[in-house]
C-alpha positions as CSV (number, residue, x, y, z in Angstrom):
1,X,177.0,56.3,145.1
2,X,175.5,58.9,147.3
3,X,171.8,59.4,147.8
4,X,170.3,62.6,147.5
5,X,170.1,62.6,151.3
6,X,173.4,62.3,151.8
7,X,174.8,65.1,149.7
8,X,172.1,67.3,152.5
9,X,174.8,66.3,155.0
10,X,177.6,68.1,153.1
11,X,178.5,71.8,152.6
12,X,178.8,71.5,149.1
13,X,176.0,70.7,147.0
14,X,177.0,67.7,144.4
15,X,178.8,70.0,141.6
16,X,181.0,71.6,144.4
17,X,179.1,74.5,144.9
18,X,179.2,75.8,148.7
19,X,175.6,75.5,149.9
20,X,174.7,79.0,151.1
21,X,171.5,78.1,152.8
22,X,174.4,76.5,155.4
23,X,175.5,80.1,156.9
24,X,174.0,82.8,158.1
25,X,174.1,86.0,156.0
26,X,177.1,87.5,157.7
27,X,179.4,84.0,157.4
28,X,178.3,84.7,153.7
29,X,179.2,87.9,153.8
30,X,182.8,86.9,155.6
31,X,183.3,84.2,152.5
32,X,182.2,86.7,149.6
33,X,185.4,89.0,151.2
34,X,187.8,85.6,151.6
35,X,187.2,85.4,147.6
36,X,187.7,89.2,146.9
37,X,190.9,89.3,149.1
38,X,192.7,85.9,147.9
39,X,191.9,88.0,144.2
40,X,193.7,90.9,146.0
41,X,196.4,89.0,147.3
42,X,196.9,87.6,143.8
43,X,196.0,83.8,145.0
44,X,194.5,81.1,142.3
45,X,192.7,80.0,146.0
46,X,191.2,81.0,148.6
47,X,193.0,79.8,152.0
48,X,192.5,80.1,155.7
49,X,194.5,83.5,156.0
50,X,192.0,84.9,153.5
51,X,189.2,83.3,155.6
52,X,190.7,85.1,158.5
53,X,190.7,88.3,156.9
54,X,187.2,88.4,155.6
55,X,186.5,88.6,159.0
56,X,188.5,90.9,159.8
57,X,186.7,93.1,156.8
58,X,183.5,92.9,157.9
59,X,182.9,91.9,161.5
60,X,180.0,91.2,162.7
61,X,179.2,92.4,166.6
62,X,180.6,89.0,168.0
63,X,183.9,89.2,165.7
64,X,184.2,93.2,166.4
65,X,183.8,91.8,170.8
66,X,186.4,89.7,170.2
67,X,188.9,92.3,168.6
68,X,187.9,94.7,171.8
69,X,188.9,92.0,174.3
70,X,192.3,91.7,172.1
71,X,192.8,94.9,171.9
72,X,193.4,94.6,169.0
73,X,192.7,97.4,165.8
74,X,190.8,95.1,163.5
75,X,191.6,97.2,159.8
76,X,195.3,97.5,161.1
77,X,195.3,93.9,162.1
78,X,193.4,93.4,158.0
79,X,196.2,95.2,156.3
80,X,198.9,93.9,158.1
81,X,197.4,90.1,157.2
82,X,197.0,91.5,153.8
83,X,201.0,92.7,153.0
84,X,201.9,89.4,155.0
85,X,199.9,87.1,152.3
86,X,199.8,89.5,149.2
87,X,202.2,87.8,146.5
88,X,204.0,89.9,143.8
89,X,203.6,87.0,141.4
90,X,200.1,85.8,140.4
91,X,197.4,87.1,137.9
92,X,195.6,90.2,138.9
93,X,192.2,89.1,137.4
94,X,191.4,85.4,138.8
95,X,188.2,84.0,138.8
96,X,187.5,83.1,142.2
97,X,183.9,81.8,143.6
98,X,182.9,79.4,146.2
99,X,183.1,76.4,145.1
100,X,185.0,73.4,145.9
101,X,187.6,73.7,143.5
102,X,189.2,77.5,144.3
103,X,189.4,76.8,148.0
104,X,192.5,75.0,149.6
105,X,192.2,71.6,151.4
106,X,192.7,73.6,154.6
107,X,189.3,75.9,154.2
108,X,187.0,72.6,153.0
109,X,188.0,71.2,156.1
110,X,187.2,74.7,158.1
111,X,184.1,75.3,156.6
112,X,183.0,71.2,157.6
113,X,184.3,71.8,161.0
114,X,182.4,75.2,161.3
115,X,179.3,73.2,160.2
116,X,180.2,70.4,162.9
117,X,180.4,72.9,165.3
118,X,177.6,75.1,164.3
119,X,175.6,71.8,164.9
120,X,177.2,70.4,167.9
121,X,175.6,74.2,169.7
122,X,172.5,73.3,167.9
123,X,172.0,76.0,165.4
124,X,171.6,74.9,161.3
125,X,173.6,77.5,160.2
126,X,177.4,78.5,160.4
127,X,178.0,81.7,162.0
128,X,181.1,84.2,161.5
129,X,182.1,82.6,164.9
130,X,182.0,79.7,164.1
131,X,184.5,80.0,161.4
132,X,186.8,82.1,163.6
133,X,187.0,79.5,166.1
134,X,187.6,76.5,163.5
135,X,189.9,78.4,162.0
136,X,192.1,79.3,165.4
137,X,191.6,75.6,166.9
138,X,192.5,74.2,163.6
139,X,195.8,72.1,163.8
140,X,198.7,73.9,162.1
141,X,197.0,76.8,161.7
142,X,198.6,79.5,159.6
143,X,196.8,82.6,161.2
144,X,197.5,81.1,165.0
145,X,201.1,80.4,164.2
146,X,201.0,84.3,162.8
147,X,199.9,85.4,166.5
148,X,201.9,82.7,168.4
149,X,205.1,84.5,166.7
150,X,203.9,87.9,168.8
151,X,203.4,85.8,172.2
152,X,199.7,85.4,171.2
153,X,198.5,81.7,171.9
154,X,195.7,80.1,169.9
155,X,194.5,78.7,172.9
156,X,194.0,82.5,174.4
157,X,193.0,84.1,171.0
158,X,189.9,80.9,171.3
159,X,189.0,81.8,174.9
160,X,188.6,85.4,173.5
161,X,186.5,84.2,171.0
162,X,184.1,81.8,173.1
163,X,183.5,84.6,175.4
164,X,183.2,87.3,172.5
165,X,180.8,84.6,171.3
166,X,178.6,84.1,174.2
167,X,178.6,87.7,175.6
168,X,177.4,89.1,172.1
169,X,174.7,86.4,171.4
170,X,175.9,84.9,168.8
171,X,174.2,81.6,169.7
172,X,170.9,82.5,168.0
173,X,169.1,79.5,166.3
174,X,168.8,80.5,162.7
């Protein structure tokens, strides 16, 4: 049975609940648009592509570097990830939220490794870069395989980021 002080060490608080307090208002911000997008999309889950685009929707300064040093035109790049996952089938209206049960087994373990990482560079909270890189160095990644089909390696589209990531400041302690 887990102590109280063990469930502190998890992203979701005991009823499955993501624990806000863990990200920084933007990575919120990113999340809130995964759900509103996997609704879009007609999904009964939120996965990594919708992940992926919620940063695409609203990127913060480090996210918005690291499209520049793609070159790469961030709402085309949104609505081309958005036709690519949209389903025909599915309900328009589902109820989506942030909790442990609507997302896939792919974004738990993001959103851990984002933590992991967001605490191996000593900061408490998980930052929108954060998730981008998790989600690009994750293995069998949906979104790198997606650029590796256009000559795009995950292992570029991550240097990108690290140095999007360290030229924009994203490092602060919050």
């Amino acid at each position: 049975m887990a102590t109280p002080d063990e469930s502190l060490d998890d992203i979701f608080q005991p009823g499955g609940r993501l624990r806000l307090d863990l990200l920084t208002d933007p990575a919120v911000e990113v999340l809130n648009e995964a759900v509103r997008l996997a609704r879009d999309t007609r999904w009964d889950s939120v996965r990594s592509p919708h992940v992926f685009m919620g940063l695409l929707s609203v990127p913060d300064a480090s996210v918005a570097y690291w499209g520049e040093r793609l070159q790469a035109d961030l709402n085309k790049l949104l609505g081309q990830f958005q036709e690519l996952f949209n389903q025909e089938e599915g309900e328009d209206e589902n109820f989506l939220t942030l909790n442990r049960e609507f997302l896939s087994d792919n974004v738990i373990r993001l959103l851990r490794e984002a933590f992991n990482r967001a605490n191996d560079h000593r900061r408490r909270k998980i930052t929108p870069m954060d998730l981008l890189i998790s989600l690009l160095t994750a293995p069998n990644s949906i979104v790198a395989e997606c650029f590796e089909r256009i000559g795009v390696t995950a292992a570029k589209l991550t240097e990108l980021a690290v140095i999007a990531e360290h030229t924009r400041g994203d490092n602060a302690k919050k």
